[in-house]
N, C-alpha and C positions, 0 to 999 in steps of 0.2 A: 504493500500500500504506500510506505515513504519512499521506496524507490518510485513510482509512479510519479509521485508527488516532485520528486527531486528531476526526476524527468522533463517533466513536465514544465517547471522551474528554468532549469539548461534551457530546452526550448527555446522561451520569450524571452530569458535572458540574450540570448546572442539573436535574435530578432531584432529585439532595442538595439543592441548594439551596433549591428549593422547597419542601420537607418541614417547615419551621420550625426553632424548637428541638429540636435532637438530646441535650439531656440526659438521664441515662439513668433510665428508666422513664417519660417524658413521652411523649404524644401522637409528637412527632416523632421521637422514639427508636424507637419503636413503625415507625411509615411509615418508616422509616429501617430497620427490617429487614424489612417485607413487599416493600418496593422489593428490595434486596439477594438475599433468597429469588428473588423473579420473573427478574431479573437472570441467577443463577446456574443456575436451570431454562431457561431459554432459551438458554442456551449449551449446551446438556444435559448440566448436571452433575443431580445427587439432594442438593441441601440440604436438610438436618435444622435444625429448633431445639434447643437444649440451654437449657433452666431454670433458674434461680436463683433462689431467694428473695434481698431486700433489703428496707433500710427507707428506701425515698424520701422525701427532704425536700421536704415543701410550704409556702414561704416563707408564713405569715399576714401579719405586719406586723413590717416592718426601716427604724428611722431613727435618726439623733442630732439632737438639738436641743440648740439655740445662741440664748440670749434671747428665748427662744420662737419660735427660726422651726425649722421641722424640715428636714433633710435624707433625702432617700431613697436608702434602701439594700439590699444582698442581704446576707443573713446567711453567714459563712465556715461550709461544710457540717461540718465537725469538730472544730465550737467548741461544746459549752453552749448551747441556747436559754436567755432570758428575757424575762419578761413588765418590765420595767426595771431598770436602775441608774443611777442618782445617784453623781455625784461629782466631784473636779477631773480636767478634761482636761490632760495635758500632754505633749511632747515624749519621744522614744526617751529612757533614762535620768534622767528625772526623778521617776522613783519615784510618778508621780501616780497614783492609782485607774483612769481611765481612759487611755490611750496611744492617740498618733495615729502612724502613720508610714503614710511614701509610698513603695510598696513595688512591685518589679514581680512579674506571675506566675511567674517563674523564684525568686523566692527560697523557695519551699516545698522546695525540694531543697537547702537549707543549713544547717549548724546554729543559725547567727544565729536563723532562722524559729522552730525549734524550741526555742532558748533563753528568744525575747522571748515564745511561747507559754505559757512554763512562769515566767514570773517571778512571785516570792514576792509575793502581799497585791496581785497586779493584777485589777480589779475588770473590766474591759473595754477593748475594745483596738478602734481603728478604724485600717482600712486604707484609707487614699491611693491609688488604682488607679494608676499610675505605667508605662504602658506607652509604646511610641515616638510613639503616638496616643494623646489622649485619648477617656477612656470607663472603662466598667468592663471594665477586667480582672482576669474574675475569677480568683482562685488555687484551684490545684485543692486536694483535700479529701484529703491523703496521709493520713490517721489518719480516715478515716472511719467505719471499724468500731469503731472507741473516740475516741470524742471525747474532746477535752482540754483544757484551757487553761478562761480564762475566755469570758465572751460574747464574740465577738468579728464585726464587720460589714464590707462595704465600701464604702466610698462613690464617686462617680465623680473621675474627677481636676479636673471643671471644678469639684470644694467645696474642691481642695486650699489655698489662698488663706485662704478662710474656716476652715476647721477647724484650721490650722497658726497660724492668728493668735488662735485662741478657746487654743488652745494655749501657745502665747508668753504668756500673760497671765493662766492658770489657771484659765481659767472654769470655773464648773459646768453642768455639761452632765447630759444625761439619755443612755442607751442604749437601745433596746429592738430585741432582736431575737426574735420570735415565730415558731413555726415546728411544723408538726405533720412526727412521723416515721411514718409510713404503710405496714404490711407489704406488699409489695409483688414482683411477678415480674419477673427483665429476662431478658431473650434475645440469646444468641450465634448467629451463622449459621454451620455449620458443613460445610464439604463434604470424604468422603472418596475418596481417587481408589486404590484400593487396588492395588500394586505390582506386576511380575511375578515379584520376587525379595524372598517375604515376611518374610524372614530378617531381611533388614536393618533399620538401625535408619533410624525415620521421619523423615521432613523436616517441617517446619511451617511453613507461610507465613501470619502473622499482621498484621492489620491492625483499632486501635482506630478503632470505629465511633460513638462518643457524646464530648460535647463541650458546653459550656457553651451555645455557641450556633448557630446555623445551619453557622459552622468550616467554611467550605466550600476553603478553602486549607490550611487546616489538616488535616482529615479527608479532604477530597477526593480529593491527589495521590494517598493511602496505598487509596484503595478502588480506583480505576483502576488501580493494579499490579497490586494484590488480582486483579479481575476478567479485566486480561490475561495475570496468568499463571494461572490458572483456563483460561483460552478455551486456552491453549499446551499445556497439560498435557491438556487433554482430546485434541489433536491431537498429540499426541505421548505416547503412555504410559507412565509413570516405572518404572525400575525397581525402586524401594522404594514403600513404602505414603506417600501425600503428604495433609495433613492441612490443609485450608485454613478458618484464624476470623475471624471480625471478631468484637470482642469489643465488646460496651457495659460501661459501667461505669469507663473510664478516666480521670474528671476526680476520681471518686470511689475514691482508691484501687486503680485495676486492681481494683476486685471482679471483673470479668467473666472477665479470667485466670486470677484466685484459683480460679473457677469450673471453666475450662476444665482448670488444671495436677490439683486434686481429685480429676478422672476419669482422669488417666494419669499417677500418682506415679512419679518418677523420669526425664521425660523431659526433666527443666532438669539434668540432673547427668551427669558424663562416662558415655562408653558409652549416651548417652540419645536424644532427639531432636538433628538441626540445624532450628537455629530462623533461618526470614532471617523480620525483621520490618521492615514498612512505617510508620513512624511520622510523625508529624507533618510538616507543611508542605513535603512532596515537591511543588514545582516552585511554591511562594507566588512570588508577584512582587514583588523585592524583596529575595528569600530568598538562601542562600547551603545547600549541601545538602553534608554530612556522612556518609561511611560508618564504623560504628563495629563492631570488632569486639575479641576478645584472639586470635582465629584469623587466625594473618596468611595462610594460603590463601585463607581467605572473604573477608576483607578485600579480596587482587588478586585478587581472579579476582571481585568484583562492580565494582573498578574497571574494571577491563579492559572488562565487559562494558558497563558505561556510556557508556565511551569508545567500544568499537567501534560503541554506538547514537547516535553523536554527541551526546551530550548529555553529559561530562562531571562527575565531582563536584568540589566545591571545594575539599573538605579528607579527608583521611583522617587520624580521630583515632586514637596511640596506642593500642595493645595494652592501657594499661594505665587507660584512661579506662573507667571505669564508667556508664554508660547512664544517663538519668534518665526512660527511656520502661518499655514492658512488660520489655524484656530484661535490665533491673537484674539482676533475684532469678536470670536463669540463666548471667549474668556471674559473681554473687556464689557462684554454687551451681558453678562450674567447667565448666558447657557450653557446648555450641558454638553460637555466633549470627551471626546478621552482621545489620547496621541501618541503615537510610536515614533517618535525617533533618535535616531543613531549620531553619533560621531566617525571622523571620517578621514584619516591619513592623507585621501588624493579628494578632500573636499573643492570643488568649483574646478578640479586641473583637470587640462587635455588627457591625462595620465589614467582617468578615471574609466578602464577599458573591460569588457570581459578578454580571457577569464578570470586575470588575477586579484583584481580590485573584489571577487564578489564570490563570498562563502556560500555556495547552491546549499548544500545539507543546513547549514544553521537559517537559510530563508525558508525554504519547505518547512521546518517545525514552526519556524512564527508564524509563516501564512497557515499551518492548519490551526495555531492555538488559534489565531485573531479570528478565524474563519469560526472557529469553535464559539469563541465568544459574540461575535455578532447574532449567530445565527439563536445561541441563548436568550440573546438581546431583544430580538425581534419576536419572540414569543408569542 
């Protein structure tokens, strides 16, 4: 039966994988949910698409130059394009026009991030990719829908050396980041499995499907949940109405949620939905995996069932620890959640590839607990 399961697993794993970049509205965003559709119809569920307009960034030309040699970069998606700026580079607090700091993907969810984005008379701002691996890691795009701050790029961490030392000494450097915003559609996969007791209020089993880059540890664990508790619920009929998304648009903002919550106002707020969401780097190798809730029921009773599928979680955070995935806003909003996620060695890098990045045996047990548990849930 776990070999099936772990089968199974393998599969969609190197599926995703193959698909390229999954950011959202690209090419592989795109094959990333016709795969997911077929996926879901073959199980025999009925997925629907659900539309959103967006404005995708298509990076033109991203660099810094240093004595005239350029560096290549990705522009931060909710900073100001510019065709250039001119000015001295220098060091966190040193009030220069332009500013370098070595920064990891995690700090977009601080105020530090938010502060040095908003600092008075800053011309541009280059980021030091600063992950456990080097590469670019890129930081996701929390203010997408309103850019802010000055221009601001990344560079990879093997220019940290040279950029921090062009820094130390005040050069003048050049900025340019170029970038067309692009009207454009993305798509959520959406499957609904409708209750026998229509009364109640719905469950949500949500899992982000777009990602900087191919994020196959990253993305990966959280769709293989997705999908086995899809396959569980269709062989076991829930008794409330169950509502299964993968959302694109998550590096960007959670547009894709923004998207999904639009259509059913009110179900992030008490009396509303339970939401269990599948997030980030469920079973990365490397990783250490987190159940996060303020409902201490959903809380044990997704432990429990982890444990009874031998697989374990590392930590249960605090009641009072606020999300920094999709579940924030219905933390913040007083509903009910529960959350899986992981920690991640090749978080946000090109690096993040099957097979190495992604422990198949420890995902199969957590996608059967979590599948176990929902389908508990849905009673």
């Amino acid at each position: 039966m776990m070999a099936d399961a772990e089968q199974r697993a393998a599969r969609w794993l190197q599926a995703w994988d193959s698909q390229g970049i999954h950011r959202t509205g690209t090419p592989g965003d795109e094959a990333g949910a016709d795969w997911l559709l077929a996926e879901a119809a073959a199980l025999g569920a009925m997925p629907v698409v659900e539309l959103f307009p967006f404005d995708r960034v298509d990076p033109v030309e991203t660099w810094l130059e240093i004595d005239g040699t350029r560096i290549a970069g990705v522009p931060v998606f909710d900073a100001p394009t510019t065709d250039g700026v001119t000015g001295t580079l220098g060091p966190l607090g040193s009030g220069a026009a332009i500013v370098a700091a070595a920064l990891s993907p995690r700090v977009v969810y601080t105020q530090a991030w938010r502060d040095l984005r908003s600092e008075p008379g800053q011309r541009g701002l280059v980021v030091i990719c600063e992950g456990e691996h080097p590469g670019l890691g890129l930081l996701n795009a929390e203010q997408f829908k309103a850019p802010y701050g000055a221009p601001a790029i990344h560079v990879p961490t093997e220019a940290r050396d040279a950029v921090l030392s062009a820094a130390a000494r005040g050069a003048e450097v050049r900025l340019v980041a170029r970038a067309d915003r692009i009207r454009a559609t993305a798509r959520n996969v959406v499957v609904t499995l409708p209750g026998m007791d229509r009364s109640r209020p719905p469950v949500v089993v949500m899992t982000p499907r777009s990602s900087w880059w191919q994020s196959t540890s990253e993305r990966g664990g959280g769709l293989v949940c997705w999908l086995e508790t899809l396959r569980a619920l269709l062989a076991n009929r829930p008794g409330c109405d169950v509502v299964l998304t993968a959302n694109t648009g998550h590096e960007l903002g959670h547009t894709g949620l923004d998207a999904f919550q639009e259509r059913r106002p009110g179900w992030d707020r008490p009396g509303g939905a339970t939401w269990v969401h599948y997030g980030a780097n469920i079973g990365a190798v490397g990783g250490r995996l987190s159940i996060m809730s303020a409902s201490d029921d959903l809380r044990t009773t997704m432990a429990d069932a982890l444990r009874s599928a031998g697989q374990p979680a590392d930590e249960l955070a605090p009641a009072t620890v606020v999300p920094s995935g999709e579940t924030r806003d219905v933390h913040r909003a007083g509903g009910r959640y529960v959350t899986l996620v992981g920690s991640n060695p090749l978080f946000h890098l090109p690096q993040d590839r099957w097979p190495h990045a992604v422990d198949v045996p420890a995902i199969a047990r957590l996608a059967a607990g979590a599948a176990g548990m929902v389908v508990t849930l849905t009673r």
